[in-house]
N, C-alpha and C positions, 0 to 999 in steps of 0.2 A: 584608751586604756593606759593609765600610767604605773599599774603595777610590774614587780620585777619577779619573774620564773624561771626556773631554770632551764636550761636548752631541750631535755629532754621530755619537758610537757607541750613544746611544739607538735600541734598537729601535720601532717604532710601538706603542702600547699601553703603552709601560713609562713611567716616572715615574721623577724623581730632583730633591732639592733642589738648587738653586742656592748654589754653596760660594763661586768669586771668577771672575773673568774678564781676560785679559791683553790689552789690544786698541791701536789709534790714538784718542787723542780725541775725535774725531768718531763715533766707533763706539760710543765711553765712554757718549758722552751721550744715542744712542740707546737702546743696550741698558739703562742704569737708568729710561729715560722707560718703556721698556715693561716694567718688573718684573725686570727678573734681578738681584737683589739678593741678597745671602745667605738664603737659609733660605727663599725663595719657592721652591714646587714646581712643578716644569716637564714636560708630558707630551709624549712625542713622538707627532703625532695618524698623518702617514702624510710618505712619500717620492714626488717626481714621479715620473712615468714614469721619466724619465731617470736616477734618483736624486742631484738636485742642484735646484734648494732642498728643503728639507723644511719642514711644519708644525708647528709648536707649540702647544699651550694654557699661555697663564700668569695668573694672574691674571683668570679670566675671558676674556682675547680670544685669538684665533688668528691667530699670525702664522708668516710665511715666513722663514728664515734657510737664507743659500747654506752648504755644509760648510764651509769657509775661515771664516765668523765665529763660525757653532757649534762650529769646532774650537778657538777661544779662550774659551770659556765651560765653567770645568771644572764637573761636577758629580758629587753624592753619590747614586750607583743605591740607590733602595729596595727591599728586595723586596717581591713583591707579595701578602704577610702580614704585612707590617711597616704600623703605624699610624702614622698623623703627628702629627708632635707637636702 
């Protein structure tokens, strides 16, 4: 699958490289402190109840992003028989 989505149409369980992100500033400097840099692979762990924030694994930690800031972080969906590079 070579299309690019945004982080927040990640299902829970899937996995997809980190390609660019389009944000504020302040959001910038966030999102590279915590790994979303190109070619860092990013799994979606689960969704709130609510479905608003959701979980991440990147880099080893796990963190919270509301849809609105995952919806500016595009990424590359793996499948999942596809190896990493």
């Amino acid at each position: 699958m070579n299309n690019l989505i945004s982080l927040d149409h990640l299902l829970p369980g899937e996995e997809a490289g980190v390609e660019y992100f389009h944000t504020k500033d302040t959001l910038t400097r966030r999102l590279v402190d915590l790994g979303f840099v190109k070619g860092n692979r990013v799994r979606c762990l689960m969704r709130s109840a609510a479905g608003d924030p959701s979980a991440y694994k990147i880099r080893g930690a796990v963190i919270a992003l509301r849809n609105q800031d995952a919806g500016n972080i595009m990424v590359r969906p793996r499948d999942k028989a596809a190896l990493w590079d």
